[in-house]
N, C-alpha and C positions, 0 to 999 in steps of 0.2 A: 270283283273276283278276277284271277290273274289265269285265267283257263281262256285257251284256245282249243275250238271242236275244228279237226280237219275230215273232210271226207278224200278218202284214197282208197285201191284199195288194192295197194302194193306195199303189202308188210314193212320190207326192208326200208325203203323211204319212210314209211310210215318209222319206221323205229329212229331212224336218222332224224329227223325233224323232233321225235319227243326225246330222245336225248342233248338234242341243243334246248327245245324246252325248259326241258329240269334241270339244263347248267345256268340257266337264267333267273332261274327261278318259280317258273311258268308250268301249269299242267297242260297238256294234252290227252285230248280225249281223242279216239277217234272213231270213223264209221266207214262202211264199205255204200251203204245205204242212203242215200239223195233222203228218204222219207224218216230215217233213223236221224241223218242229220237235222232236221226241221223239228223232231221233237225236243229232240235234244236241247237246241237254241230256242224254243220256247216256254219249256221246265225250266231251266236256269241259264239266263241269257250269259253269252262269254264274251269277252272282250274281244276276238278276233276269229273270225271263220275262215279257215285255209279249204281251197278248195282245188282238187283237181281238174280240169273242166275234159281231160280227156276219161273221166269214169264212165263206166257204165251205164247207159240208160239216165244220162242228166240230161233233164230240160233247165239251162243254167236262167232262161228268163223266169221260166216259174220259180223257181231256187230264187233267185236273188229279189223278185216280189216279197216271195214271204218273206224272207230273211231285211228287206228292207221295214218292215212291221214287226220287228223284234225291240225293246225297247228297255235299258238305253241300245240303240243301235250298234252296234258291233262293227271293228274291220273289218270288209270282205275280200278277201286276196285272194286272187286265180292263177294260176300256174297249167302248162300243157306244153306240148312238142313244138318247138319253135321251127319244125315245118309242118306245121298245121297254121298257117297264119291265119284262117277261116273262125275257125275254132277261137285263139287269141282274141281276134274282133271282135268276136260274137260274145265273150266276155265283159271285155269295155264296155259295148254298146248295152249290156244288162245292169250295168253300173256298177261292176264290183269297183271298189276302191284302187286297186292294184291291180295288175294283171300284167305277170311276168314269163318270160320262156322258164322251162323247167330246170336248164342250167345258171340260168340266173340266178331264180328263186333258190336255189343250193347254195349258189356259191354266196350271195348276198343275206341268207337267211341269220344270222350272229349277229351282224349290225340291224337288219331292216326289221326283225321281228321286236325288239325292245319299244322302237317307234309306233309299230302299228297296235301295241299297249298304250303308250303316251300319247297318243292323238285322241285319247277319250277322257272324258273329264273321271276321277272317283280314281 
């Protein structure tokens, strides 16, 4: 399946990233909800879970536990305020696959999103 769930839960971005999406060919789902993302990803696992890490109310090590027990296992790619380096860390160290500043992740999202598809078998 060619769907990425992202949790964010800033419209505008949110719209920006699912219109690069759908110039790719890719759906985007998304969610403002940490708990709404989790079911989401285990009714119909996606190929890449974009994730804000500065949302609301995320515990990104419980997030990325469950999300590591989704199967087949999905990209996990983090993005947040590149001065929050705390935050950034705290990503890594939960294991998401990726985790970039938020201007990064923008400016990089055309080329680096097609990859983080092709790095899953199917």
């Amino acid at each position: 399946m060619n769907e990425t769930v992202m949790l964010c839960d800033d419209l505008i971005f949110v719209s920006r990233v699912a219109g690069t999406a759908k110039a790719l060919g890719l759906t985007l789902r998304s969610t403002k909800s940490a708990c709404d993302l989790l079911v989401f990803c285990t009714q119909a696992p996606p190929r890449c879970v974009i994730i804000d890490l500065n949302a609301p109310d995320l515990d990104i090590d419980e997030v990325a536990r469950e999300l590591a027990q989704v199967q087949p296992r999905p990209t996990l790619v983090g993005y947040g305020s590149h001065v929050d380096a705390a935050t950034l860390k705290k990503g890594r160290e939960a294991g998401l696959d990726v985790v970039w500043p938020r201007s990064k992740f923008a400016e990089e999202l055309t080329t680096a999103l097609p990859g983080w598809f092709g790095s899953l078998p199917g």
